[in-house]
GUDOLUM-686217 format. One record per residue (C-alpha): residue number from 1; x, y, z. Coordinates in Angstrom, 3 decimals. Example, Ala and Ser with C-alpha at 12.3 -4.5 7.8 and 13.67 -1.06 7.14 Angstrom:
BEGIN
{torza = 1; px = 12.300; py = -4.500; pz = 7.800};
{torza = 2; px = 13.670; py = -1.060; pz = 7.140};
//
This chain:
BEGIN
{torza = 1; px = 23.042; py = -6.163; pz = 9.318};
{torza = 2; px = 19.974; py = -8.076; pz = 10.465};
{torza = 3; px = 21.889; py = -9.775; pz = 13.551};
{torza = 4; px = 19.065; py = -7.230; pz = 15.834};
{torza = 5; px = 16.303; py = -9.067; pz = 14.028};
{torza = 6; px = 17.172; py = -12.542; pz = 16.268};
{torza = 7; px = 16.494; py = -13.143; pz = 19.442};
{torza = 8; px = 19.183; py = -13.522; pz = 21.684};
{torza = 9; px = 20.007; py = -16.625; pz = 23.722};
{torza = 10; px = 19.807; py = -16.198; pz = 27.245};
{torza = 11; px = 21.873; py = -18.411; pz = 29.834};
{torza = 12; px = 20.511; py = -20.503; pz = 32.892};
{torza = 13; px = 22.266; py = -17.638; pz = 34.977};
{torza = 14; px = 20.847; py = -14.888; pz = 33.400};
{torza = 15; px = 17.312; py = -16.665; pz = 33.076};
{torza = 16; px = 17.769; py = -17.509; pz = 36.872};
{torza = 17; px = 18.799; py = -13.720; pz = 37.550};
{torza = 18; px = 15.164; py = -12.647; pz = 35.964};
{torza = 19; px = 13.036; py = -15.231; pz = 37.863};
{torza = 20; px = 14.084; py = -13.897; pz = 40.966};
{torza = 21; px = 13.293; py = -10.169; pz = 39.741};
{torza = 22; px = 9.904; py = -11.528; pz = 39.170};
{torza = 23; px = 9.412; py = -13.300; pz = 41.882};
{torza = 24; px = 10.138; py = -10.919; pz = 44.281};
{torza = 25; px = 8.051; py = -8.526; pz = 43.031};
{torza = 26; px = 5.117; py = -10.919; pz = 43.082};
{torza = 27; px = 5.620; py = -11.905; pz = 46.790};
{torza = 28; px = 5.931; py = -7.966; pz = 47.823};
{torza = 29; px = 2.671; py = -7.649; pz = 45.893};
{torza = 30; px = 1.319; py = -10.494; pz = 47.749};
{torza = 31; px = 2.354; py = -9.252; pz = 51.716};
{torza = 32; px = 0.740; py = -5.839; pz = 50.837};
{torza = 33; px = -2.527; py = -7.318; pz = 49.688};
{torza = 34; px = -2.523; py = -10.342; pz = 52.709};
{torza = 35; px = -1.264; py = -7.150; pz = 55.254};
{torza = 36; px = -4.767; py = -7.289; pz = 56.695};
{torza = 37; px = -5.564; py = -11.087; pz = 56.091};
{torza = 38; px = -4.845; py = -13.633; pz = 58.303};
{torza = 39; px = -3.855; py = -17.300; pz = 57.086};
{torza = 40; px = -6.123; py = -19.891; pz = 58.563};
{torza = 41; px = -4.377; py = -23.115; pz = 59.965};
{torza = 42; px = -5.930; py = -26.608; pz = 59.439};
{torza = 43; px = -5.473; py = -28.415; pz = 62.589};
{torza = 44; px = -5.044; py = -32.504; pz = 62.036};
{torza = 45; px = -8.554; py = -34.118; pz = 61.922};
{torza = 46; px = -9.285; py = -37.299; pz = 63.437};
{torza = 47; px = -8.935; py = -40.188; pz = 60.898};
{torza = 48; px = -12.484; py = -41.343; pz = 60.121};
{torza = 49; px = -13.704; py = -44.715; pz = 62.169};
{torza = 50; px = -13.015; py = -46.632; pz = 58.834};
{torza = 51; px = -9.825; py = -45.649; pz = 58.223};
{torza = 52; px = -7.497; py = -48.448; pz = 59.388};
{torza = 53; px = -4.773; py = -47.844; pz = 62.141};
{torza = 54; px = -1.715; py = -48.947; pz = 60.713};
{torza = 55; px = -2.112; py = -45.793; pz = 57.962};
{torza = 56; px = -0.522; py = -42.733; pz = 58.607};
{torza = 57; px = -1.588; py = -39.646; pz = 56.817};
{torza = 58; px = 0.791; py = -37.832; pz = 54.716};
{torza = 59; px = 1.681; py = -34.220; pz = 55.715};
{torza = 60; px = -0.162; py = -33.235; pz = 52.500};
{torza = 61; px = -3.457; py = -34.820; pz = 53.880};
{torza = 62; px = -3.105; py = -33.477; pz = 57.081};
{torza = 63; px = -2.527; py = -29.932; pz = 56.464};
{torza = 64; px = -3.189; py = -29.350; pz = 52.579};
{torza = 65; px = -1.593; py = -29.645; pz = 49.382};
{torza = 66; px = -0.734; py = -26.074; pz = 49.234};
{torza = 67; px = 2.028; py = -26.641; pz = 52.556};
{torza = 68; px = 5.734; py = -28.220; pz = 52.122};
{torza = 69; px = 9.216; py = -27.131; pz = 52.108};
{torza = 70; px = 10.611; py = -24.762; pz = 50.184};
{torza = 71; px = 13.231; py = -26.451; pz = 47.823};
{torza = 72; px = 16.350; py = -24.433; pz = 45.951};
{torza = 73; px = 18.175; py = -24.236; pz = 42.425};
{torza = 74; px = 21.476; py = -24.498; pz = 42.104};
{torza = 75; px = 23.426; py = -21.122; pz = 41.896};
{torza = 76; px = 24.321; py = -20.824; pz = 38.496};
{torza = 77; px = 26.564; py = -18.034; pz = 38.713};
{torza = 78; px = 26.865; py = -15.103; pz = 41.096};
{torza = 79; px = 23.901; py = -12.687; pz = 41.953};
{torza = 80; px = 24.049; py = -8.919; pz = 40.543};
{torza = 81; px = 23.989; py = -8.078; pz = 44.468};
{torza = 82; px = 25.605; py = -10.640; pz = 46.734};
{torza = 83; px = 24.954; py = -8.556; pz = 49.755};
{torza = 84; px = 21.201; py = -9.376; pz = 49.477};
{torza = 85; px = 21.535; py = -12.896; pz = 50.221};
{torza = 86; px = 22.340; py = -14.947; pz = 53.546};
{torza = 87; px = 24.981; py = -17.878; pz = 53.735};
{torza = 88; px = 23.555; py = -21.293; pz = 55.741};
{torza = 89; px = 25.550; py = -23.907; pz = 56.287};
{torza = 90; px = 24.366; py = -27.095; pz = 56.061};
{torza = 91; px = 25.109; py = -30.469; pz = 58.107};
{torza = 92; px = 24.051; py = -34.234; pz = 56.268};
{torza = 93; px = 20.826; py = -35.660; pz = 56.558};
{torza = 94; px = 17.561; py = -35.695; pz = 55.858};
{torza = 95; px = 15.416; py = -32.529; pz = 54.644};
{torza = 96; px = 12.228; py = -32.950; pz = 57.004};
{torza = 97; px = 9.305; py = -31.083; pz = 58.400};
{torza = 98; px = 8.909; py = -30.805; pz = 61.968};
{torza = 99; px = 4.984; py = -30.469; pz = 63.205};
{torza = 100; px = 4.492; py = -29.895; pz = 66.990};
{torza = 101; px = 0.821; py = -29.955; pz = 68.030};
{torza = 102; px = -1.805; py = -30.978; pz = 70.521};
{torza = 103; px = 0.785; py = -32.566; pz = 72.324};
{torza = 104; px = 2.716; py = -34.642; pz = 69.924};
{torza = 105; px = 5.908; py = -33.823; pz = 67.691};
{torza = 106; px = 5.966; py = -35.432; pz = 64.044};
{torza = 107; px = 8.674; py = -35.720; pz = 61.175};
{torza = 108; px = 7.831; py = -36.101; pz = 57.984};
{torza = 109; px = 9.743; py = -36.597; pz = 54.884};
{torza = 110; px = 10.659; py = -34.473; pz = 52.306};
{torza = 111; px = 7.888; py = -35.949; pz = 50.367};
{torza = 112; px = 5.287; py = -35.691; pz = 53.284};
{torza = 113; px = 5.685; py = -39.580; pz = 54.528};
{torza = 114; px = 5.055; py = -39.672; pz = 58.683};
{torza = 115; px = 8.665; py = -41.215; pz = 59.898};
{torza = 116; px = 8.328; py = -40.964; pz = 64.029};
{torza = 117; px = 6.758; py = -39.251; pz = 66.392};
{torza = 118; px = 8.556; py = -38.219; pz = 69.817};
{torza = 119; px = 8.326; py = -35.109; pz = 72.109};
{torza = 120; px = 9.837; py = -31.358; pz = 72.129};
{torza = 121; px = 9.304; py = -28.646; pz = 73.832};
{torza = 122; px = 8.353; py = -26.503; pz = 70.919};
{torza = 123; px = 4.901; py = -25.353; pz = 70.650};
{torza = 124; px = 2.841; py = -27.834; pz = 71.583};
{torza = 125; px = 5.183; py = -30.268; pz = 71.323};
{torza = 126; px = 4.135; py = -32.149; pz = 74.670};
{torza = 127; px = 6.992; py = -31.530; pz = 76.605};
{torza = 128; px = 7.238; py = -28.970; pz = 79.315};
{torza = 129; px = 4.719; py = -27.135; pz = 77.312};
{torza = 130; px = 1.462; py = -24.856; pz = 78.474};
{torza = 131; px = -1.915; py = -25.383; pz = 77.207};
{torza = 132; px = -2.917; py = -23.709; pz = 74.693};
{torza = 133; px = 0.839; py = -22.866; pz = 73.474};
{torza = 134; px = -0.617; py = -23.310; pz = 69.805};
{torza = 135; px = 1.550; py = -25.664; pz = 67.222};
{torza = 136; px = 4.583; py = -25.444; pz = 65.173};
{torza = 137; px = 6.155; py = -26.076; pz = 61.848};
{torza = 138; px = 9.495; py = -26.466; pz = 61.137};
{torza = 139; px = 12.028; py = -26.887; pz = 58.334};
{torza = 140; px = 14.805; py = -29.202; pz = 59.833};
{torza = 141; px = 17.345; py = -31.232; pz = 58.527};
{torza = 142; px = 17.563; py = -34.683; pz = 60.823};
{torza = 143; px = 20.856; py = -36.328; pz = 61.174};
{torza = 144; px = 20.216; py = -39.911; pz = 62.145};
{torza = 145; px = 23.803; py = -39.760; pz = 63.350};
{torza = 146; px = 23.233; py = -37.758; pz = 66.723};
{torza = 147; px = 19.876; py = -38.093; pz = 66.293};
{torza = 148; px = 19.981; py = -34.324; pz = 66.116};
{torza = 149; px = 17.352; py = -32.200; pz = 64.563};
{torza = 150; px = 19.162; py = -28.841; pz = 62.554};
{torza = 151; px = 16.342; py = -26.095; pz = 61.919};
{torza = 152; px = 16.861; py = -24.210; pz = 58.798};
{torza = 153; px = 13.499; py = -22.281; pz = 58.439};
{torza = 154; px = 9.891; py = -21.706; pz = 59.964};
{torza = 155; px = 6.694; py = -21.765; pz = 58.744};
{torza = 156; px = 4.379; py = -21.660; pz = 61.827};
{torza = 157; px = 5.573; py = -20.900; pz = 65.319};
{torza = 158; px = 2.899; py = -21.072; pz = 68.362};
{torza = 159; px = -0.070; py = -20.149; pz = 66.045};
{torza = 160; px = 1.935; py = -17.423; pz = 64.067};
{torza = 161; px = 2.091; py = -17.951; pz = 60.020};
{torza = 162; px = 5.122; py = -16.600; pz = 58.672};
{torza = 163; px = 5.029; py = -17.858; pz = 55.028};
{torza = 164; px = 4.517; py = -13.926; pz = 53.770};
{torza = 165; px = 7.564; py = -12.951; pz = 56.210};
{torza = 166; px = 10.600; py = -12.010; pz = 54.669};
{torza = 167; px = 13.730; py = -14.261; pz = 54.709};
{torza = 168; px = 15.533; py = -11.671; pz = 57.696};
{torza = 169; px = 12.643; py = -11.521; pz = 59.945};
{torza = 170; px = 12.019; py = -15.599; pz = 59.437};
{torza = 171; px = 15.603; py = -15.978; pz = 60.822};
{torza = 172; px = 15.500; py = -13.446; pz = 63.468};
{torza = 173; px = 12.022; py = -14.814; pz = 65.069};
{torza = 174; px = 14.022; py = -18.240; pz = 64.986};
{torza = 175; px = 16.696; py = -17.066; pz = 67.277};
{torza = 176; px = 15.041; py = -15.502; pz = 69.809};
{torza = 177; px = 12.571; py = -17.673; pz = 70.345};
{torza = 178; px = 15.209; py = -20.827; pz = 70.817};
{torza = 179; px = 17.544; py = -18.084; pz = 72.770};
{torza = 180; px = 14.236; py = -18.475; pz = 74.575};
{torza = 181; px = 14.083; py = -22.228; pz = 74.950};
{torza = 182; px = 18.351; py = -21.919; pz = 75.743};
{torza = 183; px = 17.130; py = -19.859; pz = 79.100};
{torza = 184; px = 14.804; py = -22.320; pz = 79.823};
{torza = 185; px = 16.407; py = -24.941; pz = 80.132};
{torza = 186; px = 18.140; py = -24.577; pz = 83.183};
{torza = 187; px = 14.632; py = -24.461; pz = 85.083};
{torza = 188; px = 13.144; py = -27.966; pz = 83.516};
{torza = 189; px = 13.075; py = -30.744; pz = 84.846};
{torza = 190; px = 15.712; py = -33.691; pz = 83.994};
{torza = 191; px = 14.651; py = -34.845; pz = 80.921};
{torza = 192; px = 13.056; py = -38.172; pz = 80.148};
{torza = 193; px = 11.295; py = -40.118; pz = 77.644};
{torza = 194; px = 11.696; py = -39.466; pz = 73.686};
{torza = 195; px = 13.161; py = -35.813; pz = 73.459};
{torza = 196; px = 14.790; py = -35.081; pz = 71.170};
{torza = 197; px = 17.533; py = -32.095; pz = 70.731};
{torza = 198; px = 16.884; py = -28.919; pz = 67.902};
{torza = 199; px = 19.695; py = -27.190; pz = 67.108};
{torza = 200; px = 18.965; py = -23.506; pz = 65.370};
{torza = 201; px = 21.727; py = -23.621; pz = 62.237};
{torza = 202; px = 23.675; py = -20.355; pz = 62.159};
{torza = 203; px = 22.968; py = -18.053; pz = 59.482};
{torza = 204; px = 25.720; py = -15.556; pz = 57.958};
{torza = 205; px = 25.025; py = -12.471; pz = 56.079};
{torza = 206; px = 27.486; py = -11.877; pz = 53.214};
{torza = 207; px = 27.472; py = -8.754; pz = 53.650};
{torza = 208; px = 29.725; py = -8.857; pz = 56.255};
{torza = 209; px = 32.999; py = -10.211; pz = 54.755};
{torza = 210; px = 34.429; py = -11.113; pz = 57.646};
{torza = 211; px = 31.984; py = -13.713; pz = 58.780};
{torza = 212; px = 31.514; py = -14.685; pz = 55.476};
{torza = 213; px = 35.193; py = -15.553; pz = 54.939};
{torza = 214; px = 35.247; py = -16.852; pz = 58.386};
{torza = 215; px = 32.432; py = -19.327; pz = 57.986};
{torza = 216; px = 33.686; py = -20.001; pz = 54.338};
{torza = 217; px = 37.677; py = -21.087; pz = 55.718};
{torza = 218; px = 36.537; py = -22.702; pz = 58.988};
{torza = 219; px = 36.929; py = -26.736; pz = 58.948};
{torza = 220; px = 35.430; py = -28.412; pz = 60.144};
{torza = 221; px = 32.389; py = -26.396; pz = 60.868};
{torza = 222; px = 30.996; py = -28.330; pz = 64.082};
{torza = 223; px = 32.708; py = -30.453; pz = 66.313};
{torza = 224; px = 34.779; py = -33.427; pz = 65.725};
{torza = 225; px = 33.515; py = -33.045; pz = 62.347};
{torza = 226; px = 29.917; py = -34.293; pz = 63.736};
{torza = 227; px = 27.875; py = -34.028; pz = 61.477};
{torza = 228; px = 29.795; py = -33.749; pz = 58.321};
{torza = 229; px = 28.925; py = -30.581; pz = 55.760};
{torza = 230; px = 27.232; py = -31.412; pz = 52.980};
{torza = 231; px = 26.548; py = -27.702; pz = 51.094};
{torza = 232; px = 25.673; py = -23.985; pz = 51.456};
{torza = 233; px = 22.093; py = -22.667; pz = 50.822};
{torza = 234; px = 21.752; py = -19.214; pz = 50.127};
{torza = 235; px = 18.108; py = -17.242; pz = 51.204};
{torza = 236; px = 17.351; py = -13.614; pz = 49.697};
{torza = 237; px = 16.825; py = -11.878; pz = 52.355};
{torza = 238; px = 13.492; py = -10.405; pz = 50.758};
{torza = 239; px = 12.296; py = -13.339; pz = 49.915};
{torza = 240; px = 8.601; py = -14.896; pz = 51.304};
{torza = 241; px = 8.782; py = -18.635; pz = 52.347};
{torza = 242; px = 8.134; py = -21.070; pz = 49.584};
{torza = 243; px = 6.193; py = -24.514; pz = 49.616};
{torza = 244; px = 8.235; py = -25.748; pz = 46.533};
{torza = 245; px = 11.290; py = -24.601; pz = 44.419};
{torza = 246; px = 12.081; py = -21.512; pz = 43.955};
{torza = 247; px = 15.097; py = -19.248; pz = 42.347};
{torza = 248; px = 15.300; py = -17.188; pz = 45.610};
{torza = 249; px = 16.747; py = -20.091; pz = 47.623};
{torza = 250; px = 20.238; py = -21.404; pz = 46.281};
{torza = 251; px = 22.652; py = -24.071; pz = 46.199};
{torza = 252; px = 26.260; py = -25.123; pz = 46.238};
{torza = 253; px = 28.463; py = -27.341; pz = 47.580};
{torza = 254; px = 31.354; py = -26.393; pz = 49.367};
{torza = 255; px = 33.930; py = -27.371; pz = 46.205};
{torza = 256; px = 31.863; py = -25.041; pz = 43.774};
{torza = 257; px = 31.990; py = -21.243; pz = 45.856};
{torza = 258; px = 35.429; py = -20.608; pz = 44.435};
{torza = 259; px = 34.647; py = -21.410; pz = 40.792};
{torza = 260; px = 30.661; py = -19.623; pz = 41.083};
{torza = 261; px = 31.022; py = -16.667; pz = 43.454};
{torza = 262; px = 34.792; py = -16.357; pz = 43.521};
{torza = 263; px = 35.204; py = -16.588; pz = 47.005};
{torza = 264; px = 37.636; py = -18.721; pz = 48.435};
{torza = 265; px = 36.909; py = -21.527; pz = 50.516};
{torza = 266; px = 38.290; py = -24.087; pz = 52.773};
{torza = 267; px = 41.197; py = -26.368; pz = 51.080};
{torza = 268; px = 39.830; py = -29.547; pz = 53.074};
{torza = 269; px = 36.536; py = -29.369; pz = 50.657};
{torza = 270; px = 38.193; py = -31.630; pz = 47.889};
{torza = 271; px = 36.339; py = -31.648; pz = 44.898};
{torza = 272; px = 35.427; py = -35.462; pz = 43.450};
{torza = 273; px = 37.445; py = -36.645; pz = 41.051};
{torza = 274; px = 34.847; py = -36.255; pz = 37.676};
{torza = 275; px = 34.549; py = -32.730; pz = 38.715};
{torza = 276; px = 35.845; py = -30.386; pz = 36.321};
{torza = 277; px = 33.605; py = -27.494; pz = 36.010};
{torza = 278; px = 30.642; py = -26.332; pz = 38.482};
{torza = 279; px = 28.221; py = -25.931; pz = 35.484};
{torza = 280; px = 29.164; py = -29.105; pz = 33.720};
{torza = 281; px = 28.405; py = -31.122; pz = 37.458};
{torza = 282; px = 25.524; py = -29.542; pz = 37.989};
{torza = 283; px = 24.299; py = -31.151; pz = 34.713};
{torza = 284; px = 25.257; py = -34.184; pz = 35.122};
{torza = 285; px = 24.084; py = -34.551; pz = 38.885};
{torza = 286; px = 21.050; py = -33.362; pz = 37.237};
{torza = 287; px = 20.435; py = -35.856; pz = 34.684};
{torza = 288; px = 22.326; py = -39.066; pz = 37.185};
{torza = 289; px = 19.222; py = -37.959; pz = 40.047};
{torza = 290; px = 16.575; py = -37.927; pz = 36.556};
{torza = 291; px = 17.873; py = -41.854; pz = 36.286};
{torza = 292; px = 17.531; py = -42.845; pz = 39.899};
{torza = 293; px = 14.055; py = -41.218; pz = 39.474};
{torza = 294; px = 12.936; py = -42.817; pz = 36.672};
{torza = 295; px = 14.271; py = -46.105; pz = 38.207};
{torza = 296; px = 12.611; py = -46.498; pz = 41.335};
{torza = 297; px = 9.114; py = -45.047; pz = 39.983};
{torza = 298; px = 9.980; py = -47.690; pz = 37.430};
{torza = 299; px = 10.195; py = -50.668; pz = 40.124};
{torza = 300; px = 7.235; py = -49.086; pz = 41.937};
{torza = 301; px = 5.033; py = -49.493; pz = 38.679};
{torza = 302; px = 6.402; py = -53.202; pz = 38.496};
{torza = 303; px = 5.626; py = -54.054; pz = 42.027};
{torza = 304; px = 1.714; py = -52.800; pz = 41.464};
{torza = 305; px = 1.195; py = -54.656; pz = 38.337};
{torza = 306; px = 2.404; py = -57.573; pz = 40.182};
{torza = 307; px = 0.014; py = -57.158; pz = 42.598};
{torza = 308; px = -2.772; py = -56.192; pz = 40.529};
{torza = 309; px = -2.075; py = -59.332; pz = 38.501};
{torza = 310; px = -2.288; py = -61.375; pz = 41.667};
{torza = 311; px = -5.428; py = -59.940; pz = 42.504};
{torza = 312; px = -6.933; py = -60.706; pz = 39.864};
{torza = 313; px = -5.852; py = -64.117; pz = 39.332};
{torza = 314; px = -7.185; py = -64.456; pz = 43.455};
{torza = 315; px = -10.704; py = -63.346; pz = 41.927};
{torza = 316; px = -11.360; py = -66.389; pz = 39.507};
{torza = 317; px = -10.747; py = -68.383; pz = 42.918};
{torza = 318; px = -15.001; py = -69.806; pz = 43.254};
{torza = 319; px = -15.706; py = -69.910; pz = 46.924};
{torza = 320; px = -12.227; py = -68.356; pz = 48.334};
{torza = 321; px = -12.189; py = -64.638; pz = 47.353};
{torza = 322; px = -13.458; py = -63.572; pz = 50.465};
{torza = 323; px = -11.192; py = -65.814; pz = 53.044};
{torza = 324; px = -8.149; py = -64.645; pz = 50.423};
{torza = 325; px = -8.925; py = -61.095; pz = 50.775};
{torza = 326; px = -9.488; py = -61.531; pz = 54.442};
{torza = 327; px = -5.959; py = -62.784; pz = 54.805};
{torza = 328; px = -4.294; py = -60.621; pz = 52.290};
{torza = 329; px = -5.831; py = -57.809; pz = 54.819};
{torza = 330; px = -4.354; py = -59.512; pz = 57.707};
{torza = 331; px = -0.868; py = -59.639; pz = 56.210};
{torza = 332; px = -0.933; py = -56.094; pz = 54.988};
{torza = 333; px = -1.511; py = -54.876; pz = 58.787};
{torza = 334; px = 1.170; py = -57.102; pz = 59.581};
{torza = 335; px = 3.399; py = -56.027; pz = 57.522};
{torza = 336; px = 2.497; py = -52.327; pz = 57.722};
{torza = 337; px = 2.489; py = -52.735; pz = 61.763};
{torza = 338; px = 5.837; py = -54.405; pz = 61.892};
{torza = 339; px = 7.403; py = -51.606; pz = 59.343};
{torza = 340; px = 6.064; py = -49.206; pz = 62.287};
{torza = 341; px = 7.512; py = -51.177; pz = 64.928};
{torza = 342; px = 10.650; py = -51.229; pz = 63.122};
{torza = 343; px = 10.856; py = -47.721; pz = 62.935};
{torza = 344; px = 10.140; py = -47.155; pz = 66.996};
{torza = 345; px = 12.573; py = -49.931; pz = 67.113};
{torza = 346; px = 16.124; py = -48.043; pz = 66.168};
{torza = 347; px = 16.169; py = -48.524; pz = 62.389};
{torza = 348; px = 15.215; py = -45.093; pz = 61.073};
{torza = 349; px = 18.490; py = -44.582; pz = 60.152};
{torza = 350; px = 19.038; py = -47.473; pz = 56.829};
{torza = 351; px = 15.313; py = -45.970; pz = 56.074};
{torza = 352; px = 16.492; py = -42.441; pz = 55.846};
{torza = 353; px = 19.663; py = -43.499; pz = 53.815};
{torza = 354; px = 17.594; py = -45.319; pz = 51.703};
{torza = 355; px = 14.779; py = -42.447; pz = 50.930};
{torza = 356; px = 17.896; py = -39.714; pz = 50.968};
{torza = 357; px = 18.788; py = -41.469; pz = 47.237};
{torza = 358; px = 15.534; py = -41.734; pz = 45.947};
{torza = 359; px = 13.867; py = -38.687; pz = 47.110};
{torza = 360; px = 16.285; py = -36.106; pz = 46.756};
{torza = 361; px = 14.857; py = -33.178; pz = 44.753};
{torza = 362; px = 18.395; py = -32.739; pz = 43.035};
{torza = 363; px = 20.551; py = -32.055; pz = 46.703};
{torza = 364; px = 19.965; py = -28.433; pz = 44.740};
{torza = 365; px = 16.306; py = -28.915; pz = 46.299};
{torza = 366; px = 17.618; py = -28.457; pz = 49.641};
//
């Protein structure tokens, strides 16, 4: 009788389903008011004549807070229109942003760390490039593997913004312009020094069964199994790039499509043995990634009261503060110099492992 007088409990999928209603509708708001604005770039500054050498600036200081990639949910359940979204595939590694500019190419972490710099011939990118070809950002995935870089997105290509563009254009741009680099390739010179190789990650629209089903039974997916699949993303098609998480950007791994979208997949994509429902994993690899987080900011709080305790103990030292801080200076450029060297050195690849457990965003963050 009064059952009308309650509110009604809403699922995760159904919550998810409205988010993305809203969002969209905020972002097509948003590209009709910017249609006559244009986005202003912050170039990198030059680090002040204090600043010491061995720090590298985070992406964040570089190029502003408001830039980064754009992270997904997992895919609770299946969208009201399936044909509206676009099927990636992608390979292991590590979520990155690619910057090419003023002659240098730079990866940085997930969370904005610098990792290595090398060469491209993307925008700028100081290979084989023209002056004035403008600057780049990417959203790769880098396997340390092949030492392969897999582009899933763009947000800048030679001086072009496309954070308002819609998901279909994004991906279209993105072909033809490395269908572009493809034909030029044959006219470069032999290739020296620290290139590296992009590859463009193919994109499938579900609306087309065929290709869907195709790309959803084919195993292994690239060559000799190299690199390995580690999940699907899913992109509205209408959707605006965003620097964060967002509903219109999805997840899955390959075990889950059958028991979320009903679509059947591969029989080589085993599930793990705990698994038992999507939903029920999802929480769990939820709440396990919570715990590794709480963990290692945990240790990172330890380490600087350690220090700060030394410090201080190094200040009630009459007549050797200044010699101790002098040294403690030294060491720290030491140490900070020989973690760079290491890096140029071959041994990105244990670093990348390492920061792939503790910086994940929930793999649904992809």
């Amino acid at each position: 009788m009064y059952q009308d007088l309650y509110k009604r409990n809403i699922d995760k999928g159904k919550r998810q389903e409205i988010r993305r209603q809203q969002l969209l509708q905020e972002q097509k708001i948003k590209r009709l008011e910017q249609q006559d604005e244009q986005r202003v770039f912050r170039e990198e500054s030059k680090p002040s004549g204090n600043r010491r050498k061995y720090k590298q600036q985070t992406f964040q200081e570089i190029y502003g807070s408001d830039l980064g990639p754009q992270l997904s949910e997992w895919m609770r359940e299946k969208p009201e229109c399936l044909d509206d979204w676009l099927l990636v595939p992608c390979p292991k590694g590590q979520r990155c942003l690619v910057v090419s500019s003023r002659g240098k190419t730079r990866m940085f972490s997930k969370a904005g760390r610098f990792r290595m710099s090398f060469m491209s011939h993307l925008p700028g990118g100081g290979a084989s490039t023209r002056p004035g070809s403008g600057f780049s950002i990417l959203d790769c995935i880098y396997n340390p593997g092949n030492d392969t870089f897999y582009v899933l997105d763009v947000l800048w290509y030679g001086k072009q913004c496309f954070l308002d563009c819609e998901t279909q254009f994004r991906f279209f741009w993105l072909k033809s312009k490395f269908d572009e680099l493809e034909d030029e390739a044959d006219e470069r010179d032999h290739e020296g020094g620290n290139i590296k190789p992009f590859s463009l990650l193919k994109c499938c629209d579900i609306a087309n069964n065929v290709k869907t089903a195709q790309t959803l039974q084919t195993y292994p997916l690239w060559s000799d199994n190299t690199p390995e699949l580690d999940g699907f993303l899913f992109y509205h098609k209408e959707a605006s790039y965003t620097c964060g998480p967002t509903p219109l950007v999805c997840w899955l791994f390959p075990f889950m499509v059958g028991d979320v979208l009903q679509m059947p997949v591969n029989s080589s994509y085993v599930p793990p043995p705990n698994y038992s429902s999507p939903w029920i994993y999802m929480d769990e690899f939820d709440k396990d990634l919570a715990r590794r987080r709480h963990k290692g900011h945990t240790k990172q709080m330890d380490c600087y009261i350690d220090t700060e305790t030394v410090n201080s103990s190094s200040t009630d030292m009459d007549g050797v503060q200044e010699e101790g801080e002098e040294d403690d200076t030294n060491e720290k450029e030491a140490s900070e110099q020989h973690l760079m060297d290491e890096i140029k050195c071959g041994s990105l690849e244990r670093i990348m492992n390492a920061e792939r457990l503790l910086e994940l965003e929930g793999i649904t963050e992809m």
